[in-house]
Each structure stands twice: as structure tokens, then as C-alpha cells.
MARKESE-463014 format. One line per 2 residues: number of its first residue (from 0); their letters; for each residue y negated, z, x of N, C-alpha, C. Coordinates in pm, whole numbers, plus 50000, padded with zeros to 5 digits. Atoms other than C-alpha are relative to their C-alpha. Layout:
<kollums>
NUM) a) Y/Z/X/Y/Z/X/Y/Z/X | ... $
</kollums>
This chain:
<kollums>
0) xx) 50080/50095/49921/52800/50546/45372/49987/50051/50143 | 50030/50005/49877/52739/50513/45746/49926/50064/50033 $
2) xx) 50127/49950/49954/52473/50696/45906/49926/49921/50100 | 50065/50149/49893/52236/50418/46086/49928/50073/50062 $
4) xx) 50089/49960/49858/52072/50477/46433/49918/49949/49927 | 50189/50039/49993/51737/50433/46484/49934/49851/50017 $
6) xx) 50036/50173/49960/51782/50099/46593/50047/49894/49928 | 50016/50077/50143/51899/49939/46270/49898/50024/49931 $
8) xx) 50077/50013/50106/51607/50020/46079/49865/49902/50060 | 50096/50080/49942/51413/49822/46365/50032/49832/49961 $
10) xx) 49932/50164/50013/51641/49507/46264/49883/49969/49880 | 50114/50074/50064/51380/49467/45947/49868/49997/49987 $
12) xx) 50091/50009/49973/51095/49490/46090/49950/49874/50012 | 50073/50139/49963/50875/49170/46160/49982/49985/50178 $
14) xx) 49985/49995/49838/50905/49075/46524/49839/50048/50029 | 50143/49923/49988/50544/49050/46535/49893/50149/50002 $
16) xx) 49988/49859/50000/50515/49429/46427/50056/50075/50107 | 49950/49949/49875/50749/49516/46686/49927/50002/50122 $
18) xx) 50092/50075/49882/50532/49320/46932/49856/50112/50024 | 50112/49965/49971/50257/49496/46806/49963/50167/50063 $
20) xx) 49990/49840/50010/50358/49840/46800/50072/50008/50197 | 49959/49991/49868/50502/49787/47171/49902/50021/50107 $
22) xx) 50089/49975/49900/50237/49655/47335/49872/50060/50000 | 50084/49907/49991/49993/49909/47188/50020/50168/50047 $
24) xx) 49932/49876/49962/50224/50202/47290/50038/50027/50137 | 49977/49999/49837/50338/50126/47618/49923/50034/50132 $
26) xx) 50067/50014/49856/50155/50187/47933/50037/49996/50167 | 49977/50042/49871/50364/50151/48186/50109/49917/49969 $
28) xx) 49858/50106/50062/50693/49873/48268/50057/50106/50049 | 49854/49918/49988/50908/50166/48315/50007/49994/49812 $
30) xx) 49997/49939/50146/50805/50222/47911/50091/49859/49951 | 49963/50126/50048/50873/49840/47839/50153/50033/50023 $
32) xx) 49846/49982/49970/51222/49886/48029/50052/50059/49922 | 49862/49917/50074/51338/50156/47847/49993/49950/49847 $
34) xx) 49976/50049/50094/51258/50010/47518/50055/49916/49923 | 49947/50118/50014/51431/49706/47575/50127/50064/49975 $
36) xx) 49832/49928/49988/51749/49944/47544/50023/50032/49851 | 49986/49997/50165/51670/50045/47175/50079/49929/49921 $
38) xx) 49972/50091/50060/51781/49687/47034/49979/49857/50044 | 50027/50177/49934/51800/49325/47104/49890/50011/49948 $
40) xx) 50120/50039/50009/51527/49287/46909/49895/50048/50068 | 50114/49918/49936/51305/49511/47091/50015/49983/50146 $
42) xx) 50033/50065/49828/51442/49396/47439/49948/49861/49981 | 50075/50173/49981/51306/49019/47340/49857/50039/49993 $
44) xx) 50105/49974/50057/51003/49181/47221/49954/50042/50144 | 50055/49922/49856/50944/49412/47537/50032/49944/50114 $
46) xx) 49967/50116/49879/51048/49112/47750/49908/49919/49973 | 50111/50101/50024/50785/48866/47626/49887/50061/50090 $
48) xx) 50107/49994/49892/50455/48794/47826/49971/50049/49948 | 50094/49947/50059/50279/48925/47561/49980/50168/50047 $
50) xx) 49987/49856/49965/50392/49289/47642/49969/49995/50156 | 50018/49987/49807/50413/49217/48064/49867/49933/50046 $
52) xx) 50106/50077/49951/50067/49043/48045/49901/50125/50066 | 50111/49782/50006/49906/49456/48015/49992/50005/50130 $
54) xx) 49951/49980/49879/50109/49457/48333/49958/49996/50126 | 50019/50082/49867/49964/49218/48547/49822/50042/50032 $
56) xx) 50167/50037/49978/49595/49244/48702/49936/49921/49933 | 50064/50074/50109/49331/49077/48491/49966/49894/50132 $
58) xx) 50059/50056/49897/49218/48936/48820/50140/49893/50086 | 49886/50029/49911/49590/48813/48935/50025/49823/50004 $
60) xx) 49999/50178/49932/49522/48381/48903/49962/49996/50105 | 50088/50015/49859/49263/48460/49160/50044/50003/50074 $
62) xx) 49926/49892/49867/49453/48647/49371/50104/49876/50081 | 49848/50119/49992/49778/48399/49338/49904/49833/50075 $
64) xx) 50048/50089/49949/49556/48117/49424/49960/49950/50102 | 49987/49978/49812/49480/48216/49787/50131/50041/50045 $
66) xx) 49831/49952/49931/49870/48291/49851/49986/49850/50116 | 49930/50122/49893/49960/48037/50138/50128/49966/49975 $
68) xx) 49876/50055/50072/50255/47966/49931/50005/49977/49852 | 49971/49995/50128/50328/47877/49600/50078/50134/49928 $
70) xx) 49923/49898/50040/50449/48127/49413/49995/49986/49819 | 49932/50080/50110/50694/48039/49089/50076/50138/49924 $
72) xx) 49936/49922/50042/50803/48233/48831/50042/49994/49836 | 50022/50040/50150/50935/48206/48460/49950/50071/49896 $
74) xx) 50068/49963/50090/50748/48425/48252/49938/50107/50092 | 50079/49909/50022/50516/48720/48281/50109/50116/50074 $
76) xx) 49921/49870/49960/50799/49007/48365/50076/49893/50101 | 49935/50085/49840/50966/48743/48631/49854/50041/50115 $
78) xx) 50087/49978/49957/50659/48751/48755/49912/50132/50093 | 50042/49838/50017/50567/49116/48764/50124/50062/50089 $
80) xx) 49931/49946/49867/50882/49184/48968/50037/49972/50124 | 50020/50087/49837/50827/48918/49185/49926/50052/50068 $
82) xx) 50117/49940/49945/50511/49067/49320/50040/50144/50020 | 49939/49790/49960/50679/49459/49309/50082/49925/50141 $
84) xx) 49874/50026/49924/50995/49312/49521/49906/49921/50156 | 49982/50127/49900/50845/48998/49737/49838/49978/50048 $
86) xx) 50131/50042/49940/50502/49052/49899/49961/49895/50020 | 49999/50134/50012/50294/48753/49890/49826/50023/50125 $
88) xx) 50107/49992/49883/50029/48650/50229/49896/49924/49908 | 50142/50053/50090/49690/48537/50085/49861/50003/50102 $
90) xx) 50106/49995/49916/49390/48472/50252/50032/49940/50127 | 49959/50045/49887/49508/48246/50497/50074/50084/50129 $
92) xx) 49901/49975/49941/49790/48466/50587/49944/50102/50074 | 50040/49842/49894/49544/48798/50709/50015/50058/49903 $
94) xx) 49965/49937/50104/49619/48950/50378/50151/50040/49952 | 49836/50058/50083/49943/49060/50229/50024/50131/49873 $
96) xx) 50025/49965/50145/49945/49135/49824/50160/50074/49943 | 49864/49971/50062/50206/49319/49624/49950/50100/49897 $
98) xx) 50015/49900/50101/50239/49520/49314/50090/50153/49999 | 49908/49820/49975/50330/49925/49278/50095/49995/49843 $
100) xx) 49901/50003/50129/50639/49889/49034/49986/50060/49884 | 49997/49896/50131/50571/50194/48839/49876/49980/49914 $
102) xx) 50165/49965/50087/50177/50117/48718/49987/49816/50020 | 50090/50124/49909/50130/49755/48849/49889/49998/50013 $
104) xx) 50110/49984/49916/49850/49851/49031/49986/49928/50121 | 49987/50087/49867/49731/49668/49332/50014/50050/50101 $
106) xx) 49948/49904/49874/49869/49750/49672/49915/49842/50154 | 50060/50148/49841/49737/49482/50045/50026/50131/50099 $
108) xx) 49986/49968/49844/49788/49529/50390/49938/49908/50067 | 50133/50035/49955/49461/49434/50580/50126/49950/50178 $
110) xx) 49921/50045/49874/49660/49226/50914/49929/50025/50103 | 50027/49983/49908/49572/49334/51241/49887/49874/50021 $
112) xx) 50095/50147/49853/49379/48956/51339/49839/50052/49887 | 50144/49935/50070/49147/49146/51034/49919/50088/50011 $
114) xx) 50054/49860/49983/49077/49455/51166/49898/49976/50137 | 50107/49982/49912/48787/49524/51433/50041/50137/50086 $
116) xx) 49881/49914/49828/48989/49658/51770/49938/49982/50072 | 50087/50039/49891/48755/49702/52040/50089/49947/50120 $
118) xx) 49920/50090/49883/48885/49469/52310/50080/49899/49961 | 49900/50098/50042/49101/49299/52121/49977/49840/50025 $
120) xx) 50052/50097/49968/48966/48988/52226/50010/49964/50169 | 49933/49993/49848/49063/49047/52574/50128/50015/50035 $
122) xx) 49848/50006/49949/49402/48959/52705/50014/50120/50108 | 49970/49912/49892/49368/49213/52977/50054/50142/49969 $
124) xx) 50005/49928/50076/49354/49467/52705/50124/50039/49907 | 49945/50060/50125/49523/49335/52395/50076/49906/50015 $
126) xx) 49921/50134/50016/49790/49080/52358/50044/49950/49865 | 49997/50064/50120/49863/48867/52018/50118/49957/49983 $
128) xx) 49839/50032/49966/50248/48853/51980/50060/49980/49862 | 49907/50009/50094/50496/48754/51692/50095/50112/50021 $
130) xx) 49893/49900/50035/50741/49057/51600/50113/49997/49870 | 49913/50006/50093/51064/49014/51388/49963/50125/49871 $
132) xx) 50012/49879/50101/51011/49216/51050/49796/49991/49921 | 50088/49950/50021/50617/49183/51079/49963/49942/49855 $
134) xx) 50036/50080/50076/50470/49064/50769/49870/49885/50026 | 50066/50105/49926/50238/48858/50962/50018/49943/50070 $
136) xx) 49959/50055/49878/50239/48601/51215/49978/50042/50187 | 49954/49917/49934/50094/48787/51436/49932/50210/50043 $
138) xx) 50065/49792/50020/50026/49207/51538/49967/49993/50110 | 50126/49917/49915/49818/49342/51796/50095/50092/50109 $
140) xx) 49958/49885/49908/49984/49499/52097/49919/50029/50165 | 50088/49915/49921/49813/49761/52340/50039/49956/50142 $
142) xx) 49936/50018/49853/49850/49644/52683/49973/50113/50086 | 50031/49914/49894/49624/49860/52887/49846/50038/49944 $
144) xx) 50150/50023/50041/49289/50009/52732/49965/50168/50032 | 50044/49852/49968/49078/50352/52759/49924/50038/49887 $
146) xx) 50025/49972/50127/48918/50329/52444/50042/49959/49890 | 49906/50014/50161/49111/50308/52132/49923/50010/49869 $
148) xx) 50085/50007/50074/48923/50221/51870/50073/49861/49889 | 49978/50120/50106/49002/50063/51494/49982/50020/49868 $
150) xx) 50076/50003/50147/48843/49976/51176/50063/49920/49916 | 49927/50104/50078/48963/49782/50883/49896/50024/49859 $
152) xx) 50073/50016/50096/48755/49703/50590/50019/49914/49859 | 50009/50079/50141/48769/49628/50186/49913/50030/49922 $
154) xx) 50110/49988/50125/48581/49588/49887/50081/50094/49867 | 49982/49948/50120/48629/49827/49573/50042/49913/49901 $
156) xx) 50033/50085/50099/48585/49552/49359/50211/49927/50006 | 49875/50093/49934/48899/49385/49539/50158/50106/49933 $
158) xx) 49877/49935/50037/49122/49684/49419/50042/50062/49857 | 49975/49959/50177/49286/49867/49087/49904/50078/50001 $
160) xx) 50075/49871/50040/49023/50053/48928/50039/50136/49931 | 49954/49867/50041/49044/50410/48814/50087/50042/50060 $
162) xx) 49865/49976/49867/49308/50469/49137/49926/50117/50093 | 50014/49963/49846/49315/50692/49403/50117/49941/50073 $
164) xx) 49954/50043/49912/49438/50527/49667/49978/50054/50158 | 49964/50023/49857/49604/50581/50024/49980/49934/50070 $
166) xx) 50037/50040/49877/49517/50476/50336/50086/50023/50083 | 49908/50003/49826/49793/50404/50641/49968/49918/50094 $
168) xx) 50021/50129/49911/49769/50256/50953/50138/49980/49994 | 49895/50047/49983/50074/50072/51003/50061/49921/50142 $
170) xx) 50074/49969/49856/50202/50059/51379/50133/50001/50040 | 49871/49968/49947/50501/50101/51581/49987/50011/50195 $
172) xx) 50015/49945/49834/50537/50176/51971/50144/49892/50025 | 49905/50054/49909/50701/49959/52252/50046/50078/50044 $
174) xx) 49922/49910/49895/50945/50052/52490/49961/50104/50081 | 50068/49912/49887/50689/50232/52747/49892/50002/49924 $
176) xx) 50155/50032/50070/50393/50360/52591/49949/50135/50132 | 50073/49925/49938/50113/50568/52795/49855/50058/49956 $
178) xx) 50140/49900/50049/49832/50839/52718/49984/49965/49853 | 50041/49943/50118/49887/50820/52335/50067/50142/49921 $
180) xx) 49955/49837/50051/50010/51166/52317/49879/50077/49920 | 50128/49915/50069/49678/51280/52257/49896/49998/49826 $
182) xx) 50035/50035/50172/49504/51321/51898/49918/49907/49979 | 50064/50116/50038/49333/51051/51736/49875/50094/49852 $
184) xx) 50090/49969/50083/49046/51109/51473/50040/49873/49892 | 50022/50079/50085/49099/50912/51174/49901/50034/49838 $
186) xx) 50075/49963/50121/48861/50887/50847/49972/49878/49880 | 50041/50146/50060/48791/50633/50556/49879/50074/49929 $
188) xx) 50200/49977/50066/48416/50620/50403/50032/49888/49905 | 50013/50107/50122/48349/50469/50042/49833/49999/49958 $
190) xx) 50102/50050/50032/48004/50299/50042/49914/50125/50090 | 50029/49932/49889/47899/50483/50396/50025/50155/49977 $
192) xx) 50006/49839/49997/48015/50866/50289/50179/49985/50031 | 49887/49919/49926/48315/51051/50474/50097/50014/49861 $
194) xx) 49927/49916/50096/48594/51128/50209/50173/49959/50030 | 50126/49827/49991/48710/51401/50275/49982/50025/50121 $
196) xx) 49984/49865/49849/48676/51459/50618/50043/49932/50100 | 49913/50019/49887/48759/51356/50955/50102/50072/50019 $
198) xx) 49881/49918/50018/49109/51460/51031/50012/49999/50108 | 49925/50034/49888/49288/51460/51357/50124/49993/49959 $
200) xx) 49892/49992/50000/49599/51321/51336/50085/49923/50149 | 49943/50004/49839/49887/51274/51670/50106/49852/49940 $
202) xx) 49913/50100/50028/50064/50941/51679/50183/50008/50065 | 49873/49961/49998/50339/51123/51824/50088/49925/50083 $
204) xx) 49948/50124/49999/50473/50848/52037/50193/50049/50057 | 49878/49961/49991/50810/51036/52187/50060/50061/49887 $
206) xx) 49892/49902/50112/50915/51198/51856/49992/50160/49990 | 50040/49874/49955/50808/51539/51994/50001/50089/49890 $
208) xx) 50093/49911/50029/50586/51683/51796/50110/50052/49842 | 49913/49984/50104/50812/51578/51462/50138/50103/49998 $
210) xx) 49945/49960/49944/51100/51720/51624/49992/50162/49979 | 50100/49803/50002/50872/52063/51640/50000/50087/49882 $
212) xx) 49994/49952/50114/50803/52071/51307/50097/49964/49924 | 49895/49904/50041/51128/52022/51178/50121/50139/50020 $
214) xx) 49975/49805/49957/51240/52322/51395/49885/50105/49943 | 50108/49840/49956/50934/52575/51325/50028/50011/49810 $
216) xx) 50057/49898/50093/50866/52831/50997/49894/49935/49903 | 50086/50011/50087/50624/52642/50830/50081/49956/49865 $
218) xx) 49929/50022/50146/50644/52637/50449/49879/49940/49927 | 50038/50089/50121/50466/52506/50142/49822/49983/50099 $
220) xx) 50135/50068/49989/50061/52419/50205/49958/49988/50182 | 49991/50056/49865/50106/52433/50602/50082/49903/50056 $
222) xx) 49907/50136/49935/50436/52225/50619/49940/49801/49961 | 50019/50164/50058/50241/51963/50385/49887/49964/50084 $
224) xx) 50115/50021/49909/49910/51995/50603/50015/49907/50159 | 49957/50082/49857/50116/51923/50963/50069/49863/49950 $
226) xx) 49949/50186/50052/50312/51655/50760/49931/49883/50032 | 50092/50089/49998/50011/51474/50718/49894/49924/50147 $
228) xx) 50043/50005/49876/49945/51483/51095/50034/49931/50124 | 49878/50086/49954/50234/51290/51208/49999/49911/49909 $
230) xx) 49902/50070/50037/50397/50990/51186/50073/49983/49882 | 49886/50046/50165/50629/50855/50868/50067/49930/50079 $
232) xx) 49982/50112/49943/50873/50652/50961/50035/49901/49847 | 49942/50075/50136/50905/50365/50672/50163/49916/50029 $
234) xx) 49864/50127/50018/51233/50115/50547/49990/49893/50105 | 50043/50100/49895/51059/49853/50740/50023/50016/50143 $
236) xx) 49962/49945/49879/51125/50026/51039/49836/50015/50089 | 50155/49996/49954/50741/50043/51085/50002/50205/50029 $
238) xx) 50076/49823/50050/50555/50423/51102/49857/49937/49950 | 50100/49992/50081/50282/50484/50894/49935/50123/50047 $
240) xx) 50035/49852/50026/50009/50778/50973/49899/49987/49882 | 50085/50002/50065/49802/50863/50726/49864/50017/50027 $
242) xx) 50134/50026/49948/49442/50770/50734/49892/50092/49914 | 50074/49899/50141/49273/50975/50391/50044/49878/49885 $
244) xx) 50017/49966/50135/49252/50960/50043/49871/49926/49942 | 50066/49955/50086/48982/50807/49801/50001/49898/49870 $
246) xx) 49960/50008/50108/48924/50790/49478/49906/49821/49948 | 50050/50189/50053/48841/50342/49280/49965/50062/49876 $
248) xx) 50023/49992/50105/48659/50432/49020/49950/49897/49897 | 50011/50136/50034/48475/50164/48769/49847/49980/50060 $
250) xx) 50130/50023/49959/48140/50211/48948/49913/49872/50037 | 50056/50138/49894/47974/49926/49179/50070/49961/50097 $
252) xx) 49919/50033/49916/48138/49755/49443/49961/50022/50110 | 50035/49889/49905/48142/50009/49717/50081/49901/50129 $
254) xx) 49946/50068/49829/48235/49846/50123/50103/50164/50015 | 49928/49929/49957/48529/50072/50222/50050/49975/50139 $
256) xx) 49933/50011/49872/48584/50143/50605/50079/50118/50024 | 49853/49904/49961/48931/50299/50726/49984/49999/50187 $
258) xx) 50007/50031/49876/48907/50389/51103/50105/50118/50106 | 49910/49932/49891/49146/50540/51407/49898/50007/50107 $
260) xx) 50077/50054/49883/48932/50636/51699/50091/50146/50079 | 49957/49867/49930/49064/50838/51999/49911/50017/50061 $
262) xx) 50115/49887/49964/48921/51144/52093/49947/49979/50199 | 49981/50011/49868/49003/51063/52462/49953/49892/50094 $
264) xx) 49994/50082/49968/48833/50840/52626/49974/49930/50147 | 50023/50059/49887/48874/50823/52993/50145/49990/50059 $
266) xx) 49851/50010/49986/49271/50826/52985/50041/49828/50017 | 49958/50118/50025/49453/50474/53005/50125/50034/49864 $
268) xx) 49936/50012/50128/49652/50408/52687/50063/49863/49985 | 49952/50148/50007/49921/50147/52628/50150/50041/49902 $
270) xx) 49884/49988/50084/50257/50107/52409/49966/49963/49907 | 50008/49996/50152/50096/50069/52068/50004/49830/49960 $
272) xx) 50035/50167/50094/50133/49754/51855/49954/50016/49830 | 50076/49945/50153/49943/49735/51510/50011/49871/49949 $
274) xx) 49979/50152/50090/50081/49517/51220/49871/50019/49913 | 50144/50040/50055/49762/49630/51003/49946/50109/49914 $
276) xx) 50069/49877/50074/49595/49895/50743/50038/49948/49862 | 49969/50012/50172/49780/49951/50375/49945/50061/49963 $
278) xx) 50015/49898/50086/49663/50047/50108/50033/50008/49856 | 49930/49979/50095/49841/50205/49843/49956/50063/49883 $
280) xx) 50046/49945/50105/49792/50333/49478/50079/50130/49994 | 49987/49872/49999/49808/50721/49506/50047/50053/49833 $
282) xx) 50043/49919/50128/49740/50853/49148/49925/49874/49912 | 50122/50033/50095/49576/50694/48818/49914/50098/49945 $
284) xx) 50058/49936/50032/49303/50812/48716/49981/49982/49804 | 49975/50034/50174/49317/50898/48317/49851/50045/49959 $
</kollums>
């Protein structure tokens, strides 16, 4: 006689069994994915909503219902990679929603016309421009200012619980920029407390500083420290700096403010344009 894989003895199982034993085992759609490899039967099984429903936010009609677009999909895992892949604007288009592939956890990017930019309200200052790529209509660019100043604000409630989540500003520099060489202070507070810390980080705007530190000696807990001090540059062709760290637990629904302020404030400052403040799912918390 033959010697049968593992995945003939799944052929007489009861689908339902399969179903059940899937979607009590699984916890993430990488798990679903790879199970679908076992056996047909177990990829129909670990393809059904029933298994990609775990997937989705409990909260995700709501969500979908403020999109400024329809958004179509044929089941539950269509669905689920629609939202990883194809960011969706919400909130009359100052919001923009998406899921983190590996946990579907919730991810937004707070749009510049949301954030609280001192001046921004002044053309002399601030100008309100369309940019190819942005995910909004429109971003925030620095004309001419001396105080640099910017906040962005969410609700706990609004995000995945049990997360730590990241904080970026999200940002890019014109052709000529002026006096943002100098460091910036950034910090986010959950329900008015610091966590962890004011930082200084350099927005770097010639490339310099990056430049520096991939020439210099630093190694493990100093190279990751200056890392965090600079610039990213993302796919998007955006930069990202990092803003902090904190932790969504299942508490009360805590006001979260993310803020950039420069230290400098009798310099003139110009070049910067700001598409808006992400924030991303760091870590789960188990």
C-alpha cells in the first residue's frame, strides 16, 4: 500500500470540521494562506468569509461607510486584500484607511487640511497645492514661516486595540528649502502624558546628515538611536521621520496628540510640504 500525506486523511473530514478547526487555530492571514496549500479542501475552507471575517475589524462597515467611494469586493478575503493593497479616503477625503497585511490591524494617515499648522491659514505663510502621488487632494506647502509648528490628533477608540503603534510625519521637501537644517522636537501624548519622551529629531533637508551616518562607526544601539533621528525615505517617494511610539490598549478612549515643533524660532523656514501624520501598527500586544 501507498503511504498517504497528511492531506488525504483531511479529504474525510466534514468541511464544517475543517472550518472549524481553521478558524479556531489561525490567527493571522499569513496562517490562512499557508493552509490553503495543504488541500483543496482546506484552501475552500481557509478561503471562505467565515475564516477572513477574524480578519477584518469588527468596526470595518463603519469605517467603509465614510469612504468617498464605493468600495466592491467579492467575499471577505477579496476584501481583506483590497484594503492591505488599495488605501481607501474616508471622512470626506481628510482621512486615508488601509489594512497591515500581516495582522489586519488598522493603519490612517491624518491629511494635512486635518492637522493644526500654525499659519496655515495664511497664504503668506502656507500654500494649499495638489501634488502627483499625494494621497490627498491637497498637502500643505511651507512658503515662508518662523515658527514651525504641527499637531495631528486621534482617538484610541478609532484604532486596533492591544497595538503599539507608530507615529510618522509624512513630508517631502521642494526644490529650495531654507532654515530647516535645524532640529525639530517631536513627541506624541496618550490622554495628555508624554510617551516616552520628547525627542529631537533633524529633517535633514540636503541629505547631509544621512550621508554622515552612513559613513561614521556607529554600530548596534547607537546606529538604531541616530536612525531614528533622520529621515526614511518610503516607495511612495515620500520621507517619513519618526514621531514616537505608544502603546492601544483596551482601556478608555484616550485623545492622542502627535506634534513637530521647531526648536528655532526666529530663523525663516521654507521648502517643506506635508501630505499628513501615519499611523502604523508596530507590535501586537499578546
Amino acid at each position: 500500500m501507498g503511504k498517504k500525506i497528511a492531506g488525504d486523511y483531511f479529504q474525510v473530514l466534514p468541511e464544517e470540521c475543517i472550518s472549524n478547526i481553521i478558524s479556531s487555530t489561525l490567527i493571522s492571514p499569513g496562517d490562512a494562506c499557508r493552509s490553503s496549500l495543504i488541500s483543496s479542501i482546506f484552501k475552500s475552507v481557509a478561503d471562505s468569509d467565515l475564516v477572513w471575517e477574524k480578519f477584518l475589524p469588527s468596526d470595518l462597515k463603519e469605517i467603509i461607510s465614510r469612504s468617498v467611494s464605493p468600495v466592491v469586493s467579492s467575499s471577505n478575503k477579496d476584501l481583506f486584500l483590497r484594503l492591505c493593497n488599495y488605501p481607501i479616503l474616508i471622512d470626506e477625503g481628510k482621512m486615508n484607511f488601509w489594512l497591515e497585511k500581516w495582522s489586519g490591524r488598522k493603519c490612517f494617515m491624518v491629511a494635512a487640511r486635518e492637522l493644526w499648522i500654525v499659519w496655515a491659514d495664511s497664504p503668506q505663510y502656507w500654500s494649499w497645492i495638489s501634488l502627483p502621488g499625494s494621497r490627498f487632494r491637497e498637502v500643505a506647502k511651507l512658503g515662508d514661516v518662523c515658527w514651525l509648528e504641527i499637531h495631528g490628533s486621534i482617538y484610541t477608540q478609532t484604532l486596533s486595540p492591544k497595538t503599539i503603534y507608530a507615529v510618522y510625519l509624512v513630508f517631502k521637501f521642494t526644490e529650495r528649502t531654507h532654515g530647516l537644517e535645524f532640529p525639530v522636537k517631536v513627541n506624541v501624548q496618550v490622554g495628555g502624558v508624554v510617551v516616552p519622551g520628547t525627542r529631537r529629531v533633524y529633517l535633514d533637508p540636503d541629505g547631509s546628515l544621512r550621508k554622515e551616518l552612513q559613513n561614521s562607526d556607529l554600530r548596534g544601539g547607537d546606529l538604531v538611536k541616530r536612525e531614528k533621528e533622520l529621515p526614511l525615505a518610503r516607495k511612495d517617494e515620500w520621507l517619513e521621520i519618526w514621531l514616537g511610539d505608544f502603546v492601544n490598549d483596551e482601556g478608555e478612549n484616550r485623545h492622542v496628540d502627535m506634534s513637530l515643533l521647531g526648536e528655532d524660532g526666529t530663523s525663516w523656514k521654507s521648502g517643506l510640504v506635508v501630505q499628513g501624520i501615519e499611523l502604523r501598527p508596530k507590535s501586537p500586544i499578546y
